[in-house]
N, C-alpha and C positions, 0 to 999 in steps of 0.2 A: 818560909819556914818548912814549908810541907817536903821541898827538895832538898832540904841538906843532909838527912840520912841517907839518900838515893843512891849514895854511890856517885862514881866516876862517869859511868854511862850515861847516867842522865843527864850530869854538868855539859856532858859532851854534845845535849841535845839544847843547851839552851848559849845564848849571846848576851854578851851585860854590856851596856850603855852607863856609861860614868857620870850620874848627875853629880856634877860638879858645884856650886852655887850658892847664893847667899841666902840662906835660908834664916838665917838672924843677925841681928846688929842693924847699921844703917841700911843697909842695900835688900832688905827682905820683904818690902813689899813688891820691890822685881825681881828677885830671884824667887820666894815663893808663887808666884803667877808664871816664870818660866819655866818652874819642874811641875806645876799642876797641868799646864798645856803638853808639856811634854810627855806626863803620865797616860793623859789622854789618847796622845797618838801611840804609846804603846800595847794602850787596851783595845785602839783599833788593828794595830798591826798581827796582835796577836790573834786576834778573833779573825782575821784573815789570811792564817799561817804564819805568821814570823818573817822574820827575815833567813832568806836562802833555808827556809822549810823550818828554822829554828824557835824554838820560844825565847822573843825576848823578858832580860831582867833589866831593872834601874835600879841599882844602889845608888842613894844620897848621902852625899860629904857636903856638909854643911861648910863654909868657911867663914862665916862670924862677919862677914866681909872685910876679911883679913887679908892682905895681898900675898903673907907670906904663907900664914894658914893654907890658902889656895894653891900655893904651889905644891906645899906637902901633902894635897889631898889628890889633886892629880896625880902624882906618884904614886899612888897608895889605890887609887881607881886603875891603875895600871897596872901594879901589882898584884889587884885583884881579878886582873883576867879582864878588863875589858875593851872591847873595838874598837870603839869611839868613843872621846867624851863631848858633854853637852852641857856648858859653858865654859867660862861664865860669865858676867853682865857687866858687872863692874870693871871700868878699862884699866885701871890702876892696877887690878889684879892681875887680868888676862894677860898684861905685860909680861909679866913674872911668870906665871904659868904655864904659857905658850910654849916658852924653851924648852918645859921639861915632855911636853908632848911633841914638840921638834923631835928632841933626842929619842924618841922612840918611836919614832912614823907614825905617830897617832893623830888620825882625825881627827877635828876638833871644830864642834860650831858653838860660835859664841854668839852672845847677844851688846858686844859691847861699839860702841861707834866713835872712839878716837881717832883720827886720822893714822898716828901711826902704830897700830893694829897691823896694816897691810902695806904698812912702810916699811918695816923687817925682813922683810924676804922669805918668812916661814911659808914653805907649800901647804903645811896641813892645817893651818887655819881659814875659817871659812864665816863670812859674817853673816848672821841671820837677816841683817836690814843695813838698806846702807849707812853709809859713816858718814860723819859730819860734815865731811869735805863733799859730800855729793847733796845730804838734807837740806842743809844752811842755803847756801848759795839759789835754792828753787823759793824761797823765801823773799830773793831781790824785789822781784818782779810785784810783790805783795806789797813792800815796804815804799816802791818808787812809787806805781802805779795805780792803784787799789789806794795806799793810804796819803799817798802825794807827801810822803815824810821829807822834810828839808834837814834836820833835825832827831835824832834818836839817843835813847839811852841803853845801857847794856849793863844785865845784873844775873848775875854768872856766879855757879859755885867752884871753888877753887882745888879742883883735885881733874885729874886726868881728863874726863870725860868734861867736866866744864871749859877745861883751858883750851882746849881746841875746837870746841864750837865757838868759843868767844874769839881767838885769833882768826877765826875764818869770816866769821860775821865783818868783823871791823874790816877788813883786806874789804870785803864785799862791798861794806858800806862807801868806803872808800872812790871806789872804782867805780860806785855808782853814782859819785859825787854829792851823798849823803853824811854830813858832818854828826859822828859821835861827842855827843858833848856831856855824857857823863857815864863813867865805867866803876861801876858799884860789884867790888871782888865781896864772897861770902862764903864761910870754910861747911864742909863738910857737917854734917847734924847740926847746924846752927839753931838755935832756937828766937831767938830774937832777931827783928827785922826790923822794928820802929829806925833804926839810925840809915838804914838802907832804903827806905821810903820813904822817907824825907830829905832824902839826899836828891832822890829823883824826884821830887816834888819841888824844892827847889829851883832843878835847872830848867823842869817845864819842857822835856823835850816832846815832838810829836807823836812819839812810840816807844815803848819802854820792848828788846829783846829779852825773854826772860828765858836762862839754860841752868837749870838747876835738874837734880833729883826728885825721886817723886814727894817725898814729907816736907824737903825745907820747896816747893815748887807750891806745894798747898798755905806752909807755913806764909810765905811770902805774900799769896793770894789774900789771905786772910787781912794782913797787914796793911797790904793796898785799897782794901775795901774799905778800914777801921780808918785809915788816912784820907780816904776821897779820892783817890788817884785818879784821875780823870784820862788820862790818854791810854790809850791801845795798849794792851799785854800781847803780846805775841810772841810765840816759843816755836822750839822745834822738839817734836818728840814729847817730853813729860808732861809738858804746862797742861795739855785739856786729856791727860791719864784718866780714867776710871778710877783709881786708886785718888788719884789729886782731888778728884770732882769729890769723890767719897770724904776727903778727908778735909775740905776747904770748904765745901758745902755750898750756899747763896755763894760765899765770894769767887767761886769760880766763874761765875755768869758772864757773859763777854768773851772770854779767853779765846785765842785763836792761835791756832798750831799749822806745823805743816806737818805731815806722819807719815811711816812706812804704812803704816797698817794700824786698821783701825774696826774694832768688833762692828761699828756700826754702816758701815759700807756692805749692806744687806743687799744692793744691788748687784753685788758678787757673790753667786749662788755658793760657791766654796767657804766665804767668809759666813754667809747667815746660817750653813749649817755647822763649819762649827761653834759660831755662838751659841743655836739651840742644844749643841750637843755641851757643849761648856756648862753653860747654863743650868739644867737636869741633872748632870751631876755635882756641880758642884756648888750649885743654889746662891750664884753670887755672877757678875756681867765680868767676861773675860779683860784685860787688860793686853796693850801692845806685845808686852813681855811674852803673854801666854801663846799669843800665835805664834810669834817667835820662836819658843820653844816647842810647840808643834810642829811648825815646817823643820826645825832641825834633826828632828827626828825621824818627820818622814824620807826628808833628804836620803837621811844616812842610809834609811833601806833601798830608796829609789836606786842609790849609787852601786852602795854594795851588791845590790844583786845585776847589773850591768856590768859590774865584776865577776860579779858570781863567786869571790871567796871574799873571806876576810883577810886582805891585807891592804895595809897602811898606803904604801908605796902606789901600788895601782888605782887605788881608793884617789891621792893623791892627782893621780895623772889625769883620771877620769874628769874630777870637779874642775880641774882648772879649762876654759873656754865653754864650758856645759851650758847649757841654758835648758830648762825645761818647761815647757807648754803647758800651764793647767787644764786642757782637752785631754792631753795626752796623759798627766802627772797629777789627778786634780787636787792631790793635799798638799800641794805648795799655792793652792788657791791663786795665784796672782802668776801670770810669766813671768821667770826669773832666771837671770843668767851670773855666772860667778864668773870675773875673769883670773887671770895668772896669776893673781896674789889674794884672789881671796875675797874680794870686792864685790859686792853684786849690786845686781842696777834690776828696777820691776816698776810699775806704776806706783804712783804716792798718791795722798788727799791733803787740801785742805779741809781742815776742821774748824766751828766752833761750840761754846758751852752753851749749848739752848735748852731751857729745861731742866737743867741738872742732866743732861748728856751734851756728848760731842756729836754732832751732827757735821756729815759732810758738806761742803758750799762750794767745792770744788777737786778737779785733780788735776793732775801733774803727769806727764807722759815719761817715761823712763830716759834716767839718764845714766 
């Protein structure tokens, strides 16, 4: 507020970042935890100069988690002068989106993990974690060996970001000569699950995959616990969220994930300081979402000032083969490298829900 009277001058001294993102409807417990991490790394950035000497801004464009809302809001974050935008989460969206930040060489880091996200060929999209096609498949190893599954079930929500971790899972199961013997589809905000946990109680498989979102991923939890479900929950990504744990309570207990990242992976001095710093301000335990939106943010200055201007194009050229060293970069906390479309590969964990938290039990070496 304090600089909109300032004149031309001043505008000239500051950078806007397009928080793009679902800030309400279905998708607002991860888009509000990725512009609150994201706000985050700009009160550090600023307190340490800006980017290329400038003060950063973040205007928020809400998009209801609207696929088309988001495209019109990207435009409109564009129109308003900004560099880069940062998101948004939801894949169904991002689809839509993307193009219109194509068409204008704008950088763009999302949080969303469909496969084809980096199927397209847009240079200037860039993923905060990797995609499903890289998550899922580090999961085999858990489902063969660890759980000695003969047997699995798969209960998936049915919109972008669930159909492709469910197609990649079953290929996996497959080849691992692992028989899916019950596939439970579930739409979007569902609220009821009694007929989808008793579907899998029913077939009794050795492991239930579960790839939903964060409220119907809780709602499901719940339902599995009120049913007795007795075999293994295990997800990728949502299932042991902070947000889910929050919202599923006791029936999270159990739950095992495999995850890009995760607040409580304290033995990575990068990650436990920004939890304490999460934390402090925002009086509440960060979610996957929130570093996400942190490292996208720090990205974008890491790059641009390796650039040293702001444009699109070189911005572009830059990220694609990049890899950066947390020694060297340390708020991308983890080594992470993006390849030619956009894809990035870093270390992962396994997780489970002990306590009313996800606790690490293992990790995963970058692929």
């Amino acid at each position: 507020m304090g600089l909109a009277g300032t004149g031309a001058a001043s505008a000239a001294d500051t950078l806007k970042l397009g928080m793009v993102a679902e800030l309400s409807g279905a998708g607002a417990p991860a888009g509000t935890n990725w512009r609150d991490g994201a706000k985050l790394a700009v009160a550090e950035i600023n307190a340490a100069g800006g980017i290329l000497g400038k003060k950063v801004e973040l205007p928020e464009y809400d998009t209801q988690t609207d696929p088309q809302v988001s495209r019109a809001l990207v435009q409109k974050a564009i129109d308003d002068g900004a560099m880069a935008i940062i998101g948004t989460i939801y894949s169904g969206s991002t689809l839509v989106n993307m193009l219109v930040a194509k068409q204008n060489s704008m950088p763009q880091f999302v949080g969303s993990e469909a496969p084809s996200i980096v199927e397209k060929g847009n240079p200037f999209v860039y993923r905060t974690s990797s995609g499903s096609q890289k998550g899922v498949p580090a999961l085999t190893p858990y489902f063969k060996d660890t759980l000695k599954a003969k047997k699995v079930g798969v209960a998936w929500v049915n919109n972008e970001f669930g159909k492709g971790g469910r197609t990649i899972f079953v290929a996996e199961m497959k080849k691992a000569g692992i028989d899916v013997v019950i596939d439970v589809a579930s739409e979007q905000a569902q609220t009821d699950y009694a007929a989808d946990v008793a579907k899998l109680k029913s077939a009794n498989p050795d492991a239930v995959f579960v790839y939903m979102n964060q409220e119907e991923s809780a709602r499901f939890l719940v339902e599995a616990k009120k049913q007795a479900l007795p075999m293994p929950l295990v997800g990728e990504v949502t299932l042991t969220e902070a947000k889910v744990i929050e919202l599923a309570g006791e029936a999270a207990e159990g739950a095992i994930a495999h995850v890009g990242l995760t607040a409580t992976a304290t033995q990575i001095p990068g990650i436990a300081a920004f939890a304490k710093a999460f934390e402090e301000t925002y009086k509440r335990r960060p979610t996957h979402d929130a570093i996400k939106g942190y490292i996208g943010v720090w990205t974008t200055k890491y790059v641009s000032e390796m650039v040293g201007k702001v444009d699109g194009e070189a911005f572009a050229a830059k990220m694609h083969g990049l890899c950066l060293k947390a020694a060297e970069y340390p708020k991308v906390l983890l080594d992470t490298c993006w390849d030619d479309r956009g894809e990035m590969s870093r270390p992962s964990f396994m997780v489970q829900v002990k306590g009313g938290s996800p606790v690490v039990i293992g990790t995963v070496p970058a692929n």
